[in-house]
py3Dmol code that shows the C-alpha trace and the ligand (Angstrom):
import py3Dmol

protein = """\
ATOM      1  CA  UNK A   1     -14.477 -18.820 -17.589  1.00  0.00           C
ATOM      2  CA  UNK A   2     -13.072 -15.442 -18.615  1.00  0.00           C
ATOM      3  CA  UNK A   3     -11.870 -13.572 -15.757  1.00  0.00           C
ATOM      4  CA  UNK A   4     -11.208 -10.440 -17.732  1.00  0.00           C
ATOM      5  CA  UNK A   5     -12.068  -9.781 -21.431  1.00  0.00           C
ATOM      6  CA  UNK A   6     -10.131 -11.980 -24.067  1.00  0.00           C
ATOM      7  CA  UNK A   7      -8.159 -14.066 -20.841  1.00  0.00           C
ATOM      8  CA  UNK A   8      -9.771 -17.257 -19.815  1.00  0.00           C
ATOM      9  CA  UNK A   9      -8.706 -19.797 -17.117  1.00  0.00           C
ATOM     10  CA  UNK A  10      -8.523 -23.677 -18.408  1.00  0.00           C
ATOM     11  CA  UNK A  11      -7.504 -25.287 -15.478  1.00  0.00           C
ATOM     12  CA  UNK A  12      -4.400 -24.165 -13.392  1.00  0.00           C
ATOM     13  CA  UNK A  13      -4.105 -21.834 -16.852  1.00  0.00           C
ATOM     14  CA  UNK A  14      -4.703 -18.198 -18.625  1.00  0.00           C
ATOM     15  CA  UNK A  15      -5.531 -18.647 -22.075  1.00  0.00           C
ATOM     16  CA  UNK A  16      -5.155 -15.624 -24.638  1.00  0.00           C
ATOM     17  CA  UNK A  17      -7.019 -16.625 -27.521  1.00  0.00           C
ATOM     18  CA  UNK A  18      -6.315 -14.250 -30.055  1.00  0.00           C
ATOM     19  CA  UNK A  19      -2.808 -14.674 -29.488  1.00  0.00           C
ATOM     20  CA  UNK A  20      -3.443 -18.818 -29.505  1.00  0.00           C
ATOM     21  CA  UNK A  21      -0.796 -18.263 -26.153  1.00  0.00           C
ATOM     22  CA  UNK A  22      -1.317 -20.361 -22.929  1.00  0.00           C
ATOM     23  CA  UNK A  23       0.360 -19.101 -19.433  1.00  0.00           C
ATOM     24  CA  UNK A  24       1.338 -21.473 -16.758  1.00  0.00           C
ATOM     25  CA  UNK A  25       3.015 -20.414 -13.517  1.00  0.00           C
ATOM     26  CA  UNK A  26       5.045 -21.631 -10.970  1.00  0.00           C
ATOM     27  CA  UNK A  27       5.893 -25.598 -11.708  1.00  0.00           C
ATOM     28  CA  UNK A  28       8.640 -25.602  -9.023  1.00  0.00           C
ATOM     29  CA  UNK A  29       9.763 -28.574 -10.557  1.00  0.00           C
ATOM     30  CA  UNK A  30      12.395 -30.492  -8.038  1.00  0.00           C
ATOM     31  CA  UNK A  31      10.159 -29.603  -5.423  1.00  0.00           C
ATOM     32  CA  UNK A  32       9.232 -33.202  -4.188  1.00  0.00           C
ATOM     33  CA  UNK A  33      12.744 -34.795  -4.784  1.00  0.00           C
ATOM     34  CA  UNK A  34      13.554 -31.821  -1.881  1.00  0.00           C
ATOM     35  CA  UNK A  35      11.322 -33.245   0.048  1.00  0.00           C
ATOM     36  CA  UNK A  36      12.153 -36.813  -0.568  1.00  0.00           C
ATOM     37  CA  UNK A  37      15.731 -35.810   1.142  1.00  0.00           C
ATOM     38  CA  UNK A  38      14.208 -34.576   3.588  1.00  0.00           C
ATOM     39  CA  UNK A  39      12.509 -37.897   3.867  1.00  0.00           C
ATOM     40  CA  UNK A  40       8.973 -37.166   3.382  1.00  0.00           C
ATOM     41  CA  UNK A  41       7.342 -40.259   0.505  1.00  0.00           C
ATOM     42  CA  UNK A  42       5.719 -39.209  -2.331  1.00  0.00           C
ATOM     43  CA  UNK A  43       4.973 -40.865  -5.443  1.00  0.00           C
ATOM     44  CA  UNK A  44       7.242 -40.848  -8.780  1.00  0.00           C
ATOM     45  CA  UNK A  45       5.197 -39.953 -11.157  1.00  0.00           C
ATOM     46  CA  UNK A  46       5.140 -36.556 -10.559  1.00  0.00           C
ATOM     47  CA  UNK A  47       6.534 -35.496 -14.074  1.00  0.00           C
ATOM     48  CA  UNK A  48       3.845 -37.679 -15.506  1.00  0.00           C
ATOM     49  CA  UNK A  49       1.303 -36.382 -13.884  1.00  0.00           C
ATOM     50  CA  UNK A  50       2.250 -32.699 -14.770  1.00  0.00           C
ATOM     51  CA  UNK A  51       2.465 -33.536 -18.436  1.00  0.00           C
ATOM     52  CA  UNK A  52      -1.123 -35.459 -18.546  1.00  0.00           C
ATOM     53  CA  UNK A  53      -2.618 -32.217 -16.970  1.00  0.00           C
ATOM     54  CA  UNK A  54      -0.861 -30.072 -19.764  1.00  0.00           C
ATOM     55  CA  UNK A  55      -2.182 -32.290 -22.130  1.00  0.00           C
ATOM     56  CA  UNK A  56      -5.982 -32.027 -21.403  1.00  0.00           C
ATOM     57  CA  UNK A  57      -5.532 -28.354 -21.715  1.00  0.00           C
ATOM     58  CA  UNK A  58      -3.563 -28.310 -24.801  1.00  0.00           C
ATOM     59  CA  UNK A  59      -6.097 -30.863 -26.344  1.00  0.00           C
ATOM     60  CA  UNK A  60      -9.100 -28.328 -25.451  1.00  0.00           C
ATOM     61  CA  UNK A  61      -7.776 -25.167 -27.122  1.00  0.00           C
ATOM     62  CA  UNK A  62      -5.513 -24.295 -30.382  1.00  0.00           C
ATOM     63  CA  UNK A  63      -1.897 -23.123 -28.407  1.00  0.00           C
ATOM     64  CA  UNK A  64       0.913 -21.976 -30.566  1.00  0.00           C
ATOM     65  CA  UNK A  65       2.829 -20.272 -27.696  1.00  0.00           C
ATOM     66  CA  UNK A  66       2.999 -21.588 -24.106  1.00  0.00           C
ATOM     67  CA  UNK A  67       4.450 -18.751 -21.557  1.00  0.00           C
ATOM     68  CA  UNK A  68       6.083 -20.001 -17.988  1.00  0.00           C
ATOM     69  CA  UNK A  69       5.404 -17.297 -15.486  1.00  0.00           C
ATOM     70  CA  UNK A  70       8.693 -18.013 -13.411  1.00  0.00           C
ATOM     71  CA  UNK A  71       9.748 -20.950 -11.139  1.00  0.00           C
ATOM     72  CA  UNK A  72       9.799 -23.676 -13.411  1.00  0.00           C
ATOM     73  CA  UNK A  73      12.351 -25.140 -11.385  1.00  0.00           C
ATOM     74  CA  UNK A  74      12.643 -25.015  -7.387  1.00  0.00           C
ATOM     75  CA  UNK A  75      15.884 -25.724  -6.216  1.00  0.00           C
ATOM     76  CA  UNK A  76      18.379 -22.683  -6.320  1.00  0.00           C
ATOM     77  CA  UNK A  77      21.906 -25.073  -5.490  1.00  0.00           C
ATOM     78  CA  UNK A  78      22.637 -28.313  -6.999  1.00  0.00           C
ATOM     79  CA  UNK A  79      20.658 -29.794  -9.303  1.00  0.00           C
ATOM     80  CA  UNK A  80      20.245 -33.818  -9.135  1.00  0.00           C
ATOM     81  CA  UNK A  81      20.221 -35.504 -12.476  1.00  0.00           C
ATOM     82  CA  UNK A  82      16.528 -36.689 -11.893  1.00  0.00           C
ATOM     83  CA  UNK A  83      15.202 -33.233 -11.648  1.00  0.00           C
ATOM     84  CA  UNK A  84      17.116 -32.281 -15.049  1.00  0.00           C
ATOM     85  CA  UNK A  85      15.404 -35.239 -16.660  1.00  0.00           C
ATOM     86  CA  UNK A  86      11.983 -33.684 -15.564  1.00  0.00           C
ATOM     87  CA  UNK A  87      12.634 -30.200 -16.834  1.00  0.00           C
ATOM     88  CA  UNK A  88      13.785 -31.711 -20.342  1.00  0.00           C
ATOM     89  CA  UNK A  89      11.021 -34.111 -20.127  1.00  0.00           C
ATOM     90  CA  UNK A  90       8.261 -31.329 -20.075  1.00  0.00           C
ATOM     91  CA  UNK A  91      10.265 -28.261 -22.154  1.00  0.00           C
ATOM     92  CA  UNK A  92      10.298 -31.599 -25.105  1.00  0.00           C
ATOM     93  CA  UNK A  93       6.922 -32.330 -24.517  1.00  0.00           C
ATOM     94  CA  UNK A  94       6.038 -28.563 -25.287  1.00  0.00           C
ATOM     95  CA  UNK A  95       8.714 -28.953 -28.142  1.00  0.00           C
ATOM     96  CA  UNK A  96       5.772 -27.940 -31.265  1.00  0.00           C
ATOM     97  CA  UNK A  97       5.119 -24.730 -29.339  1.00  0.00           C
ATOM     98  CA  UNK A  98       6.829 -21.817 -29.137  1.00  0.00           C
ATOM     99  CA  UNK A  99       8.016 -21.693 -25.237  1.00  0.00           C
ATOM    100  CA  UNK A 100       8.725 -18.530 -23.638  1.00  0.00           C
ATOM    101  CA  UNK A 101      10.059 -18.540 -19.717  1.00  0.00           C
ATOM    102  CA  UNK A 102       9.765 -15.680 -17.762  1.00  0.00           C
ATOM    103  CA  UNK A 103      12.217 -15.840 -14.977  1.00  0.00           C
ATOM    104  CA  UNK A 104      11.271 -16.151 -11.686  1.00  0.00           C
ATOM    105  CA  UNK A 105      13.244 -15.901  -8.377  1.00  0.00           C
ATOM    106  CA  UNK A 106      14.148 -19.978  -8.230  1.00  0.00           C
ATOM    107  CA  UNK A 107      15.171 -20.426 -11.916  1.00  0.00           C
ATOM    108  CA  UNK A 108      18.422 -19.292 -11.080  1.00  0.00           C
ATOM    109  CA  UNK A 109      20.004 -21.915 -12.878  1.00  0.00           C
ATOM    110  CA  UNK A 110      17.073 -22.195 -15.826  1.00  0.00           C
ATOM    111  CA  UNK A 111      19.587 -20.276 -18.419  1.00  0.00           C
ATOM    112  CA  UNK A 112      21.912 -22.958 -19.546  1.00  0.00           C
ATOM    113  CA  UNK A 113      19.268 -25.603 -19.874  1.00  0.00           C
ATOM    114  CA  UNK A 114      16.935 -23.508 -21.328  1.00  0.00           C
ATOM    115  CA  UNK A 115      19.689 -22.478 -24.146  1.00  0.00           C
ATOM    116  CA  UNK A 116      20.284 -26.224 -25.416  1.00  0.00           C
ATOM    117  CA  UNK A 117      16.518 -26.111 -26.099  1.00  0.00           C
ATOM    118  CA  UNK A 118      16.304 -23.204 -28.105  1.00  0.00           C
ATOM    119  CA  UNK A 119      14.085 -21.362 -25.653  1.00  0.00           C
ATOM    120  CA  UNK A 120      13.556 -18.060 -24.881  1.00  0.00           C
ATOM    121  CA  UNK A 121      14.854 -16.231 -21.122  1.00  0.00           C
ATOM    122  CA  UNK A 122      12.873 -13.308 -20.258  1.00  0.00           C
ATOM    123  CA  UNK A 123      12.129 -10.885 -17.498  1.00  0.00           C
ATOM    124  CA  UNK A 124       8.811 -10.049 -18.926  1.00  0.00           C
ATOM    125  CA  UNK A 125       6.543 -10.430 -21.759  1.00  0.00           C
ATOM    126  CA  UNK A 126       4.514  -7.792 -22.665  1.00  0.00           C
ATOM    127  CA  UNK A 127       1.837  -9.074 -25.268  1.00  0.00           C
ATOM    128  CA  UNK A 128      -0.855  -5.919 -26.656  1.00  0.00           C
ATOM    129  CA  UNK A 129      -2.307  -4.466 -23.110  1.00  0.00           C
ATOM    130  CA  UNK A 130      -0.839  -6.972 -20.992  1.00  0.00           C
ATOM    131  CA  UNK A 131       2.435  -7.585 -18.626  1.00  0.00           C
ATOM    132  CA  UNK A 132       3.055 -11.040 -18.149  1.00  0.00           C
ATOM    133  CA  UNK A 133       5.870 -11.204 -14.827  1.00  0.00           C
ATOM    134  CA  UNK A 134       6.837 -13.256 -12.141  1.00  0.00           C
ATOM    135  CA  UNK A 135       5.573 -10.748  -9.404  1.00  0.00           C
ATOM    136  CA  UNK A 136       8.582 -11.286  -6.966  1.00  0.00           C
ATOM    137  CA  UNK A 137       9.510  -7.389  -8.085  1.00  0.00           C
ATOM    138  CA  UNK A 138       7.615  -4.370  -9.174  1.00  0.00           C
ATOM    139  CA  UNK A 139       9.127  -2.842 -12.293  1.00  0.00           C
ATOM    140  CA  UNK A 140       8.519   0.472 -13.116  1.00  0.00           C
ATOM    141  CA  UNK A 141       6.430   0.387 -16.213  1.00  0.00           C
ATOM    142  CA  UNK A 142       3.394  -1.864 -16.355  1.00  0.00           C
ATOM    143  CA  UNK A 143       0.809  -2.233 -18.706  1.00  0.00           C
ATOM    144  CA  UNK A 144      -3.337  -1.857 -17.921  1.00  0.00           C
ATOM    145  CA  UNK A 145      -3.622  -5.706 -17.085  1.00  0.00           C
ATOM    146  CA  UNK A 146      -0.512  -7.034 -15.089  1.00  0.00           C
ATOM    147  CA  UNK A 147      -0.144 -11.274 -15.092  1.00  0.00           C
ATOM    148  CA  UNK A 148       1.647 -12.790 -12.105  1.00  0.00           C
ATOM    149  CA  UNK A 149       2.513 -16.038 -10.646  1.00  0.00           C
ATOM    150  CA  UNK A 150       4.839 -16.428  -7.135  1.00  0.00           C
ATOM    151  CA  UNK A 151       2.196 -15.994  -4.821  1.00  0.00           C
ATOM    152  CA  UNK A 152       0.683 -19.732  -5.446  1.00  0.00           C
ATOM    153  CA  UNK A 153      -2.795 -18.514  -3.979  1.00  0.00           C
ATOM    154  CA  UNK A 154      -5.017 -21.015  -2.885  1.00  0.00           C
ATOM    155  CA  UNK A 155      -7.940 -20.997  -0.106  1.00  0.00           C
ATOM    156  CA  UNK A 156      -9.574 -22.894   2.975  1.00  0.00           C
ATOM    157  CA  UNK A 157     -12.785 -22.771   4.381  1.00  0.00           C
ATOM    158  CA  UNK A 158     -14.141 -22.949   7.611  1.00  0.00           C
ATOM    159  CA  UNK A 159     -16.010 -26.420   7.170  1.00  0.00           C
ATOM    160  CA  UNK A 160     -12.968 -28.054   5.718  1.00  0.00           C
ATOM    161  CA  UNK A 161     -10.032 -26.366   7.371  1.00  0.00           C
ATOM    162  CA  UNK A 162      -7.391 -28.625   6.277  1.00  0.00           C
ATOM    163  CA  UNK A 163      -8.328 -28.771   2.402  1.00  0.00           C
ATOM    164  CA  UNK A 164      -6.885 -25.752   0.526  1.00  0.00           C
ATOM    165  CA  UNK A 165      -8.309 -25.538  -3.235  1.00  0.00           C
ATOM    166  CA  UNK A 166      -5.943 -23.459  -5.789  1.00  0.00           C
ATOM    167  CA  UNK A 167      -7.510 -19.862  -7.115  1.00  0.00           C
ATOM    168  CA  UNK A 168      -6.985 -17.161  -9.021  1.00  0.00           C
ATOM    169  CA  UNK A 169      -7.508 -13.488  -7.735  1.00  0.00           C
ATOM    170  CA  UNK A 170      -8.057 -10.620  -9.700  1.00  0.00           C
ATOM    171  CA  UNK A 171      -7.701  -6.756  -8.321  1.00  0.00           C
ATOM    172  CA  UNK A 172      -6.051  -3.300  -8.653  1.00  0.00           C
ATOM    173  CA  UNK A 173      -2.330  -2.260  -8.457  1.00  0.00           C
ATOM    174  CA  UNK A 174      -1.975   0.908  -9.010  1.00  0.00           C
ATOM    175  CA  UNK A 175      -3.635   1.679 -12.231  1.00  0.00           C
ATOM    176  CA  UNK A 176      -3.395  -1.537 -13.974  1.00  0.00           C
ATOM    177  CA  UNK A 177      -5.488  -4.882 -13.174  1.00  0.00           C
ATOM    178  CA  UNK A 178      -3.866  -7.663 -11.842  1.00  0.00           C
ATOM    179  CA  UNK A 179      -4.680 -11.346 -11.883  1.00  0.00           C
ATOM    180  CA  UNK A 180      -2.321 -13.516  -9.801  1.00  0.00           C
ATOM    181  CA  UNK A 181      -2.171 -17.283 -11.019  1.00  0.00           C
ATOM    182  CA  UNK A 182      -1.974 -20.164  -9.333  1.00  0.00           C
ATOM    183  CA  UNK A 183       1.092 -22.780  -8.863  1.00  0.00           C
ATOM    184  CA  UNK A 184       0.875 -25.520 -11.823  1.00  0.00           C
ATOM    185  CA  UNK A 185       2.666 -27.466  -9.035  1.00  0.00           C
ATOM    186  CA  UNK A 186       0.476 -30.477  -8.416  1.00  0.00           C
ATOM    187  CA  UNK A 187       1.686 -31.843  -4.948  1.00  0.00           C
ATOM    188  CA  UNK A 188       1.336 -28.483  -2.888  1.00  0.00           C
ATOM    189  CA  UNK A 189      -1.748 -26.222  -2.998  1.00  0.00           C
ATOM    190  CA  UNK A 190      -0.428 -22.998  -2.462  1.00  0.00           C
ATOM    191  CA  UNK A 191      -0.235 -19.789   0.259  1.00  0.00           C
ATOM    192  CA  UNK A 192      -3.786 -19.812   2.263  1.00  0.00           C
ATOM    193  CA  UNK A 193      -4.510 -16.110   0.992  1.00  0.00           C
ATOM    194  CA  UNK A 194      -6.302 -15.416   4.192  1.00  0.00           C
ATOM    195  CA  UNK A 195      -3.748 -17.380   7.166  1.00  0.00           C
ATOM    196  CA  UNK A 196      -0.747 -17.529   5.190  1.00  0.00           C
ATOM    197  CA  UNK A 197       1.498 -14.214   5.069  1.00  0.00           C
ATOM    198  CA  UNK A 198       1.763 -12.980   1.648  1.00  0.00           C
ATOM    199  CA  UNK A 199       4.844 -13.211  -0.551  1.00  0.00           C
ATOM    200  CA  UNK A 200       4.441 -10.654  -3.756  1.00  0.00           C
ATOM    201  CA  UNK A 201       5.326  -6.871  -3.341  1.00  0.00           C
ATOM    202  CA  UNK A 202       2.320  -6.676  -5.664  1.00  0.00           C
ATOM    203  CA  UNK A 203      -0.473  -7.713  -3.132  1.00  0.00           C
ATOM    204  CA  UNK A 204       0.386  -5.680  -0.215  1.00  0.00           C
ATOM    205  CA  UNK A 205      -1.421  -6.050   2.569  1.00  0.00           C
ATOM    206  CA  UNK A 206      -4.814  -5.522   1.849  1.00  0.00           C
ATOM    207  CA  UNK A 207      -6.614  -7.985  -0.568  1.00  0.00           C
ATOM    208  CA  UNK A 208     -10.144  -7.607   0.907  1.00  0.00           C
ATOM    209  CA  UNK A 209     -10.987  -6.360  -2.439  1.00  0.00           C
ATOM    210  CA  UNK A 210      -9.856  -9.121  -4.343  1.00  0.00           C
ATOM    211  CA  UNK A 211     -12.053 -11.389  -6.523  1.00  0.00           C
ATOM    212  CA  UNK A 212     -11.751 -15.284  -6.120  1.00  0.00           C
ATOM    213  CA  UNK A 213     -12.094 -17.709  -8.670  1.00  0.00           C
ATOM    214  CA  UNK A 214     -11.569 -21.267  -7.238  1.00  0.00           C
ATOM    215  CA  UNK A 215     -10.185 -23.997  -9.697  1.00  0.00           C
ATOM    216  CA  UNK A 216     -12.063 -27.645  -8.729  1.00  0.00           C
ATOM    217  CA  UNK A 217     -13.756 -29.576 -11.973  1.00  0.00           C
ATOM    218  CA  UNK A 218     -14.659 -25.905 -13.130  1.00  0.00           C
ATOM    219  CA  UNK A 219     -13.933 -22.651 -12.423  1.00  0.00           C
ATOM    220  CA  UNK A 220     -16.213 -20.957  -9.660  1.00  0.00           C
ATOM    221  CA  UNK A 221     -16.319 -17.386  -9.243  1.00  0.00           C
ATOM    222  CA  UNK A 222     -16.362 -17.051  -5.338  1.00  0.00           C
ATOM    223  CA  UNK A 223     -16.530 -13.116  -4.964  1.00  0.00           C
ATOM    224  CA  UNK A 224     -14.424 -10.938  -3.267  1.00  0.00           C
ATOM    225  CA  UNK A 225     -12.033 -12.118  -0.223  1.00  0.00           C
ATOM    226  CA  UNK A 226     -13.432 -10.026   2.095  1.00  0.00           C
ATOM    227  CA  UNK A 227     -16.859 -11.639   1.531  1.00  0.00           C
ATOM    228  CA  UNK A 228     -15.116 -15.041   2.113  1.00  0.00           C
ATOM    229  CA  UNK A 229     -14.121 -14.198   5.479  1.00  0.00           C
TER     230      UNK A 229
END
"""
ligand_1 = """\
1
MN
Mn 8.563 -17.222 -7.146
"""
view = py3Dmol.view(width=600, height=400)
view.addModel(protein, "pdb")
view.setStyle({"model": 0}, {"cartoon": {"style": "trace"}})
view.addModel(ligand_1, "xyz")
view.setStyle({"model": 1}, {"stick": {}})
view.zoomTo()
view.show()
């Protein structure tokens, strides 16, 4: 489904096809070996997982350029050896593609790493009418359609209060549109855009306005948030 002319979500995904680029957000990779100190269980195969999902999307749609919209890896500190072995594990997997990471406020660490692959460090990529950023700051100059990732929207509904479903939103900031991605994380669902206090200078406090699209088998446009209420 296009959610604004020429960008289409596939997935957890923005796809610009005349520029053949794919933008993923917010991996937080490390995450669940975090939580595994902290002695919560979850499964191994998280890295697996991850890289099956990229797979289906990269098998759907020609990609010569994959952009990383910040937080590709979660910890800020120390770094166990497992969690390196993921990073490399997916930035090889990607290896054919042109890989571009936009640095987000956890990839503190995402330089070095990042180097030894031959992969680009940015604070932004700007790409015809678009900004593509991490959204933890507001720069000064944007472009008509802004791209960001941090927030890790995601919704509940009444009927199913403890099920939150991953979405994308799309509204105004100052002049420009802005579409705010989901996490590619696949163990946690996200902020609950209407309980959950909001994280990004760039959604403020009101998002009544906002559009939902929900990401399940397809993509379903759910209207605005306010309507959702
Ligand atoms: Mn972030």
């Amino acid at each position: 489904m296009e959610i604004e002319k020429g960008i289409e979500i596939i997935d957890l995904g923005l796809y610009l096809k005349k520029y053949e680029t794919l933008i993923i957000s917010d991996l937080h990779l490390g995450y669940e070996e975090l939580l595994k100190e902290e002695g919560y269980l979850f499964p191994l195969n998280q890295y697996k997982d991850l890289i099956e999902r990229l797979k289906k999307i990269i098998d759907k749609v020609k990609i010569e350029r994959i952009i990383i919209n910040g937080d590709l890896k979660h910890d800020f500190g120390s770094i166990l050896r497992s969690e390196w072995k993921g990073v490399l594990d997916i930035l090889d997997f990607l290896k054919d593609k042109e890989v571009i990471i936009i640095k987000g406020n956890h990839d503190k660490m995402i330089e070095p790493i990042a180097n030894k692959k031959g992969i680009k460090v940015v604070n932004r990529f700007d790409i015809d009418n678009i900004t593509i950023i991490h959204g933890d700051i507001i720069p000064i100059e944007l472009k008509e359609i802004v791209i960001i990732g941090h927030e890790h929207p995601a919704i509940s509904f009444k009927d199913k209060p403890y099920e939150k479903f991953k979405v994308f939103l799309k509204g105004k900031f100052g002049k420009s549109k802005l579409i705010v991605m989901p996490s590619f994380n696949l163990i946690f669902p996200g902020t609950d855009i209407r309980k959950d206090k909001l994280l990004s200078p760039f959604l403020g406090k009101d998002i009544s306005e906002f559009e939902v699209f929900i990401v399940e088998d397809k993509v379903y446009n759910f209207g605005k948030v306010k309507k959702n209420l």
